[in-house]
C-alpha angles and dihedrals in degrees: 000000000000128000115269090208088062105037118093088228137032087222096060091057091057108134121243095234143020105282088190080074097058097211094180092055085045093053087036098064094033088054096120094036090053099048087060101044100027126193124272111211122185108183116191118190102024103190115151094010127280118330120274100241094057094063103101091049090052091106092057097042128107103203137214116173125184127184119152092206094099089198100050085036080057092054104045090051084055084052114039096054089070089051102073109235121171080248135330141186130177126219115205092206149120121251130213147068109006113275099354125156114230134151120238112228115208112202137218076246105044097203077067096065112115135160086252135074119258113242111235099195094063101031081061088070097070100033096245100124076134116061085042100048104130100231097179146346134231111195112223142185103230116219125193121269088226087050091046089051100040094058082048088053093249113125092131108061132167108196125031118189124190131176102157099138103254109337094093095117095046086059105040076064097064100065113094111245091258080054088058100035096062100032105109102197151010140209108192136171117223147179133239097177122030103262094161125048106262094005123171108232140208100274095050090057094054104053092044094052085039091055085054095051101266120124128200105256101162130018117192103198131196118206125203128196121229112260089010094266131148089240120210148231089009139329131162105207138203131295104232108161142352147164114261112210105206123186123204109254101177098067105144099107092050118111122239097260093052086047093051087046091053093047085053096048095044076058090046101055094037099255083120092147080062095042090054093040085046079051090047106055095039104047099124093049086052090063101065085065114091106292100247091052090053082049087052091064101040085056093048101050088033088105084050089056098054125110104215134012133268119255093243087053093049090048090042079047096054100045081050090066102053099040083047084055080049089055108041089053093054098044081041084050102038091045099199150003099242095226124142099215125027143200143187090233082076095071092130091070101024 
């Protein structure tokens, strides 16, 4: 995280992840359990390297990483092997329905690029033509993403990760239904306004993951004013695009191991009430892990598990409250932050 007293802008020092959820303390604590059930990442869609908030798991995490650009999936092999994963590899291809012909096209912006073709007529709203100008097209032949993991020897994975502008669902169809069934948990970016000619959108992606037995947990939304203007003194915007976090909810035919990996990464990820209920209900199950892993989670959700709170909570509680007070007046007081596009990761200056 970067300091927020040398950067230009407050907004450039906004942390990757969530620090509330104190993911370094959370892999910290899980380290022997997680050097023997290591982490399974898929990233679809690479661009830019491996998402912030996943570099302090980076020891315990088996590594797929697929992005069709041949030039930015170059880049990123020269890259991952310094980083220390468990193991990685990088695929420069093109995900989707089996043997189908697209073009690739590459974006001013190149985090814009999609599979897809960018739709004039809404990206004028917000004044973004752009970011969006299609500069030039690869032509590609797409694979699916189960066929992709099963020659790597992956056909039981525990994170998937896609940001491919608008081609998510496409993709999601193409795991087989024991891919799905194992995976744990999904990040995956997704449109509420088509932003892309023939996008799947949001809705479309959820009823598809709730039908397989995952459930939203977190949405990250990023918000665009119309015109692209700094509105003032005061305009909302519109919510164009986020990344949905989904958890895996049926979890009944998943072995101990895969339970004991979805309760670490619910505490990874700061969803810590769903990790202890997860430990709760599967108790039993736990126990036929090694007996100092089960002991790692007791100790962990042992706070969870206490009646009333400790004096310094109730003290920390208490000078909350007024600096809260402190707080409210200032932002009442403030209105709003004056950007033109917004994002919960902001959620320092919100």
């Amino acid at each position: 995280m970067r300091s927020i007293w040398t950067t230009r802008t407050i907004e450039a020092a906004i942390p990757a992840t969530n620090l509330s959820a104190r993911p370094r303390r959370v892999v910290a604590h899980f380290k022997g359990l997680l050097g023997g059930f290591p982490i399974t990442v898929v990233d679809v869609g690479s661009r830019g390297g491996i998402p912030g908030e996943l570099t302090c798991l980076v020891p315990h995490i088996n590594l797929v990483s697929i992005e069709p650009d041949p030039d930015e999936a170059a880049r990123l092999n020269e890259g991952l092997s310094a980083l220390g994963f468990r193991s990685a590899v990088v695929l420069p291809t093109a995900v989707g329905p089996s043997s189908r012909q697209l073009a690739l096209h590459i974006t001013r912006d190149p985090g814009k690029s999609s599979l897809l073709e960018p739709n004039e007529t809404v990206i004028r709203r917000y004044a973004q033509e752009e970011e969006y100008e299609v500069i030039r097209r690869v032509p590609v032949t797409l694979r699916g993403l189960g066929d992709i993991l099963a020659e790597q020897g992956r056909d039981e994975i525990d994170v998937l990760k896609l940001d491919v502008q608008g081609f998510e669902l496409e993709i999601l169809k193409t795991l087989s239904d024991q891919q799905l069934d194992t995976l744990l948990m999904i990040e995956v970016e997704c449109q509420f306004v088509e932003l892309y000619k023939g996008a799947s959108l949001f809705r479309h992606i959820d009823d598809y993951l709730s039908a397989r037995g995952f459930e939203l947990f977190h949405l990250c939304r990023i918000v665009s004013n119309y015109l692209g203007r700094r509105w003032g003194p005061y305009g909302r915007g519109q919510l164009q695009f986020g990344d949905a976090y989904y958890l895996r909810t049926r979890v009944e035919p998943l072995p101990a191991s895969q339970i004991a990996k979805l309760i670490v990464l619910s505490a990874f990820y700061g969803f810590n009430d769903y990790g202890y209920y997860q430990f709760t209900r599967h108790r039993a199950r736990l126990r036929e892990l090694d007996g100092s892993l089960f002991r790692r989670f007791r100790e962990y959700f042992a706070p969870f598990s206490a009646t009333s709170p400790s004096m310094r909570r109730r003290l920390a509680t208490g000078l909350r409250l007024v600096l809260d007070r402190f707080l409210f007046a200032y932002l009442a007081w403030r209105r709003w932050n004056g950007l033109k596009t917004d994002t919960d990761r902001a959620y320092p200056i919100r």
